[in-house]
py3Dmol code that shows the C-alpha trace and the ligand (Angstrom):
import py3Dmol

protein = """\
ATOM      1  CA  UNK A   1     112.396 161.829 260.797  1.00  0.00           C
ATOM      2  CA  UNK A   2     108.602 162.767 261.870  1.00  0.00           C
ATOM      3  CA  UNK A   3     106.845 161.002 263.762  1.00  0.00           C
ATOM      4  CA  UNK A   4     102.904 161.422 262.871  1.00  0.00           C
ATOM      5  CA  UNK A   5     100.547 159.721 265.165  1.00  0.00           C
ATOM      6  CA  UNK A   6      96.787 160.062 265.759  1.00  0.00           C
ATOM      7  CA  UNK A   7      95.118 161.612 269.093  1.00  0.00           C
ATOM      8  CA  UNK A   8      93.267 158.434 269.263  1.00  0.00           C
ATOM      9  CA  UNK A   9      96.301 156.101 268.989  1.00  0.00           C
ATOM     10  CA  UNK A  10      98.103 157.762 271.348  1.00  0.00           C
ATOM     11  CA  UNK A  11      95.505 157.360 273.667  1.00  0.00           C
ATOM     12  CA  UNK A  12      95.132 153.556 273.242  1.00  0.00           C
ATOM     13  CA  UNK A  13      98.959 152.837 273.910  1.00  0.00           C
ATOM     14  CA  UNK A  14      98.659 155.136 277.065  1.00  0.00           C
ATOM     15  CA  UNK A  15      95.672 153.161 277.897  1.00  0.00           C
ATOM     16  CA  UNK A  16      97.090 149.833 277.447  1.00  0.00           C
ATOM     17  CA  UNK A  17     100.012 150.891 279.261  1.00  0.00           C
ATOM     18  CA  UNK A  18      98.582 152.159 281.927  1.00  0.00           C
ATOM     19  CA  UNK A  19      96.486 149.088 282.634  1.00  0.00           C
ATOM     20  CA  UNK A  20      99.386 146.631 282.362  1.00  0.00           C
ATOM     21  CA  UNK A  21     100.694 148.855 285.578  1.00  0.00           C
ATOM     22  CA  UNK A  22     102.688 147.854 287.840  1.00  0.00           C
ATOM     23  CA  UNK A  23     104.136 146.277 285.389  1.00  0.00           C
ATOM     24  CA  UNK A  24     106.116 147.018 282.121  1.00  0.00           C
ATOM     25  CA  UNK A  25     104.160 146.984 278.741  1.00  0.00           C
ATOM     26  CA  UNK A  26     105.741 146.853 275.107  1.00  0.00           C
ATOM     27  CA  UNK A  27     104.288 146.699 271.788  1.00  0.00           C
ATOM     28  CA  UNK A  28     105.311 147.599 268.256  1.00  0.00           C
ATOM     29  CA  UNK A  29     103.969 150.632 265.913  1.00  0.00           C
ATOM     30  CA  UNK A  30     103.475 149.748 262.109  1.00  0.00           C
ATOM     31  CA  UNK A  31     102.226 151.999 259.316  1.00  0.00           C
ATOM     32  CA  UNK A  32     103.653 154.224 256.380  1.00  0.00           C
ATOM     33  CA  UNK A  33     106.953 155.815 255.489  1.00  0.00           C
ATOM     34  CA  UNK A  34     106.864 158.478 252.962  1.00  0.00           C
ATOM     35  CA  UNK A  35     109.537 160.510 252.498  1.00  0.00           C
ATOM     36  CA  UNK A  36     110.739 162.064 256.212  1.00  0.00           C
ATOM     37  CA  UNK A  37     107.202 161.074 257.347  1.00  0.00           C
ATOM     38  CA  UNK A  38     106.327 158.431 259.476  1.00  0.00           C
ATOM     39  CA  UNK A  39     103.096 157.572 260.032  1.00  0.00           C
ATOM     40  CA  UNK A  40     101.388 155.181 262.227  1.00  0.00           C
ATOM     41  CA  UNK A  41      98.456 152.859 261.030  1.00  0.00           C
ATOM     42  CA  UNK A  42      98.865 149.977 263.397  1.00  0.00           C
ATOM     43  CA  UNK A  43      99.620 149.260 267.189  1.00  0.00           C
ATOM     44  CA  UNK A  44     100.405 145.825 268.108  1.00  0.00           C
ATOM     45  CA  UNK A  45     100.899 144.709 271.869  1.00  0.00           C
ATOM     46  CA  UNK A  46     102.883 142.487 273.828  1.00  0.00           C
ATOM     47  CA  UNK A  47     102.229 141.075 276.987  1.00  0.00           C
ATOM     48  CA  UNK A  48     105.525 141.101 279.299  1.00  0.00           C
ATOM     49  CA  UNK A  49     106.335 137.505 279.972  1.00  0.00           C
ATOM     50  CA  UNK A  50     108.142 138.777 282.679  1.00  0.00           C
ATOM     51  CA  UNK A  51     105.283 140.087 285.023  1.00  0.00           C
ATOM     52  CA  UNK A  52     108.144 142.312 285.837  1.00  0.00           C
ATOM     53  CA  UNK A  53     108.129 146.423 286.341  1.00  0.00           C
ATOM     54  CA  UNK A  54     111.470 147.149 285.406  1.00  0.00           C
ATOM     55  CA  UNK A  55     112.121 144.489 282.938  1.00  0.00           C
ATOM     56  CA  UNK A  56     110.601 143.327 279.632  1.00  0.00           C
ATOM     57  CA  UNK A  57     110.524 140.083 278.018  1.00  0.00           C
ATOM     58  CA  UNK A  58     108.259 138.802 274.705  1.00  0.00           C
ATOM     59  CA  UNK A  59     109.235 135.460 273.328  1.00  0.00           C
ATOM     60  CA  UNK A  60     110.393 135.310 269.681  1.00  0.00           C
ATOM     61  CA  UNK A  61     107.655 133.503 268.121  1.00  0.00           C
ATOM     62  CA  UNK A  62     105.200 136.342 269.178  1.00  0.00           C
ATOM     63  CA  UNK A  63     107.256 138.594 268.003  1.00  0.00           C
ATOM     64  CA  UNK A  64     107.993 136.606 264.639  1.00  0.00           C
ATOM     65  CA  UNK A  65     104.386 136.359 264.269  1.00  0.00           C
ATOM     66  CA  UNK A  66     103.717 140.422 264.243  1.00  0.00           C
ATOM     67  CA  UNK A  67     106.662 141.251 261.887  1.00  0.00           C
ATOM     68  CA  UNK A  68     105.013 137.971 259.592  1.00  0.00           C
ATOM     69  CA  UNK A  69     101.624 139.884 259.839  1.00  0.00           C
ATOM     70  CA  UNK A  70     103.119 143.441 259.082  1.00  0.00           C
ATOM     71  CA  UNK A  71     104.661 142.074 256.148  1.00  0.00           C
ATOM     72  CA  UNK A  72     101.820 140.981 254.835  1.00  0.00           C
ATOM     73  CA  UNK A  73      99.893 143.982 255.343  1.00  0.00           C
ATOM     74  CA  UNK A  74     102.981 145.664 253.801  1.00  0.00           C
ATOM     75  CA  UNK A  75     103.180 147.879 256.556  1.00  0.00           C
ATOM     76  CA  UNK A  76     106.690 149.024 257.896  1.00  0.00           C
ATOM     77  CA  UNK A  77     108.037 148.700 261.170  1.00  0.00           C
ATOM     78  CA  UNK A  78     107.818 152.331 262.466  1.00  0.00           C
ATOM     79  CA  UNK A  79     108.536 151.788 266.395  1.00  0.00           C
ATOM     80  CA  UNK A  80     108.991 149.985 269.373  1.00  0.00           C
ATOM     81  CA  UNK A  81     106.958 151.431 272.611  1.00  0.00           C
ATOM     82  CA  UNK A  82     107.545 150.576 275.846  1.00  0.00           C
ATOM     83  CA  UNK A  83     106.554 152.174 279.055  1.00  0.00           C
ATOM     84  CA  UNK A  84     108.161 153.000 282.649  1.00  0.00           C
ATOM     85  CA  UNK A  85     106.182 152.551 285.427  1.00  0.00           C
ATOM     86  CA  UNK A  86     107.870 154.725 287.819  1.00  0.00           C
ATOM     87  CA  UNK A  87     111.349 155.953 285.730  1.00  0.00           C
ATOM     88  CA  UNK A  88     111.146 159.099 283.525  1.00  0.00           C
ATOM     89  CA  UNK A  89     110.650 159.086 279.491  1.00  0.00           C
ATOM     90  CA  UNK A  90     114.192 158.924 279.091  1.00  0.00           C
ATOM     91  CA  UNK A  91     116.244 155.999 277.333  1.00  0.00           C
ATOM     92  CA  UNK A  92     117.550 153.682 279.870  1.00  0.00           C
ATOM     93  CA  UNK A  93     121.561 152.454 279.043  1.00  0.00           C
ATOM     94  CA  UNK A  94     119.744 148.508 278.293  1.00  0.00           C
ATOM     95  CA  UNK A  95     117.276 150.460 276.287  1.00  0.00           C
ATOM     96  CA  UNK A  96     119.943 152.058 273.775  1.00  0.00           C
ATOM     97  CA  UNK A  97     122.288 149.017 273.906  1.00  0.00           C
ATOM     98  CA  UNK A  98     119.111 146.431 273.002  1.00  0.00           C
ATOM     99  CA  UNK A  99     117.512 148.584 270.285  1.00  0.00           C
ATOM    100  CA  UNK A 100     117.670 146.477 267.578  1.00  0.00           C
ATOM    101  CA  UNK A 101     117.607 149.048 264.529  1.00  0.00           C
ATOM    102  CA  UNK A 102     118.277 152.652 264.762  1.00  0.00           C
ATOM    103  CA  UNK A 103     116.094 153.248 261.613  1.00  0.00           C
ATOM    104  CA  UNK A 104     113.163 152.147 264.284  1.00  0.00           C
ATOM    105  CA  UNK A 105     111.849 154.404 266.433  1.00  0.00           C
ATOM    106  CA  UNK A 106     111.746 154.386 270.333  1.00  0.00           C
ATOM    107  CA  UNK A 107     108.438 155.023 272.156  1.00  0.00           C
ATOM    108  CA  UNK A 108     108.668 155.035 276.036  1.00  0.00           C
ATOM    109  CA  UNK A 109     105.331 156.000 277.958  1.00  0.00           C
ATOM    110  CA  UNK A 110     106.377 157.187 281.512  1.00  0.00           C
ATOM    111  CA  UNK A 111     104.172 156.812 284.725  1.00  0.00           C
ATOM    112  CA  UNK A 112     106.399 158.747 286.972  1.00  0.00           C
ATOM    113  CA  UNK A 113     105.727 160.880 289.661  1.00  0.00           C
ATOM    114  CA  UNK A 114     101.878 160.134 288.680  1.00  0.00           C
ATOM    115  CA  UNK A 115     102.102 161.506 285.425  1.00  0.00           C
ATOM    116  CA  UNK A 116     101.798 160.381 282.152  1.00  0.00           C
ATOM    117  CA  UNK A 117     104.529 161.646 279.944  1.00  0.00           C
ATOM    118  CA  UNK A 118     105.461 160.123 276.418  1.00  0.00           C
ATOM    119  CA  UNK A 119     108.422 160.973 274.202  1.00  0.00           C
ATOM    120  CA  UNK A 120     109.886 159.347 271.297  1.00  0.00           C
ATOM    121  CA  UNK A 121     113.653 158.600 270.316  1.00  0.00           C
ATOM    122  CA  UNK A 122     115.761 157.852 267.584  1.00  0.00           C
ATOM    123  CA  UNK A 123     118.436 155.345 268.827  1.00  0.00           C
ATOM    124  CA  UNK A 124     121.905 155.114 267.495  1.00  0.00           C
ATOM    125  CA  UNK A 125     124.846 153.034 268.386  1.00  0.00           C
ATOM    126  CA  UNK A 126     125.641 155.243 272.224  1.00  0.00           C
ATOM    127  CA  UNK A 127     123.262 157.999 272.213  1.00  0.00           C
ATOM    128  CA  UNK A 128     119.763 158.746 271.789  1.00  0.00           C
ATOM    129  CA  UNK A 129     117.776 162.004 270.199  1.00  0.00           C
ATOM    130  CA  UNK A 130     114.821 163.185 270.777  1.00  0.00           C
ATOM    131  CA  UNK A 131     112.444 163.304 267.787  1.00  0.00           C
ATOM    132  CA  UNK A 132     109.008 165.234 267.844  1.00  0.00           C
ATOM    133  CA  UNK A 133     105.238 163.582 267.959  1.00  0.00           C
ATOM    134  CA  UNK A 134     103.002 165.093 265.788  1.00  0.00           C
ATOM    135  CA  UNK A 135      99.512 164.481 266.192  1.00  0.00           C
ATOM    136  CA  UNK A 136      97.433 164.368 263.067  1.00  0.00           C
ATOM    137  CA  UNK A 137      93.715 164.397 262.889  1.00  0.00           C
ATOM    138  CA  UNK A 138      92.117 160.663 262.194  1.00  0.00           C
ATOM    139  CA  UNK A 139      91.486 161.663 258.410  1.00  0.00           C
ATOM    140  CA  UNK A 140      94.424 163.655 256.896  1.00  0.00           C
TER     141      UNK A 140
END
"""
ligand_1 = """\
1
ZN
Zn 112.994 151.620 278.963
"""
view = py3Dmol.view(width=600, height=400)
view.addModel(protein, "pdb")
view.setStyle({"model": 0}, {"cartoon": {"style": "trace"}})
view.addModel(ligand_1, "xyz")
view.setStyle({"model": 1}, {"stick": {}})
view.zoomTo()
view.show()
């Protein structure tokens, strides 16, 4: 799987990451799947009910709600992002055990050390792999 995302967009989930800080921010990635290729069109963001920096909670209507509006845009679900205020870019063990599909991406934006690091994951049932960002220009 590839993983195409824009400069921009990449900035705006770093961005709303970073000003959710100290605490925990989530949000979901929607857009295009063609072949291997997937490509982000949409970034939709959660606020953590939690207020919490290690912990992230979004109830299920708002959730409901953005899969009801992808649908309708016939978008596909492409990712989940999350960030970690002060742990590495790495999977947590709750991360790989609550990841609801493996065909969904993970996106985790770390903070740590007072750097900004993202990476993003394919899940499956134990383990977790690595899959490349590519950054595509706005147009192509
Ligand atoms: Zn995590």
């Amino acid at each position: 799987m590839k993983f195409n995302i824009t400069k921009e967009q990449l900035r705006e989930i770093v961005e709303f990451t970073h000003q959710e800080l100290p605490c925990e921010a989530c949000g979901i990635l929607s857009g295009e799947i063609s072949g291997e290729n997937l490509i982000v069109k949409r970034i939709w963001k959660f606020k953590n009910e939690l207020n919490s920096s290690s912990r992230f909670y979004v109830s299920k209507e708002k959730v409901d709600i953005v899969i009801s509006n992808i649908n309708k845009l016939n978008d596909h679900l492409i990712a989940i992002f999350h960030s970690h205020p002060t742990a590495l870019a790495i999977p947590s063990y709750q991360d790989i055990k609550y990841h609801l599909d493996p065909k969904v991406l993970m996106v985790i934006v770390s903070f740590a050390k007072n750097k900004t690091d993202i990476k993003c994951y394919q899940i499956t049932e134990n383990e977790y792999l690595e899959c490349e960002i590519l950054t595509v220009n706005q147009d192509s």
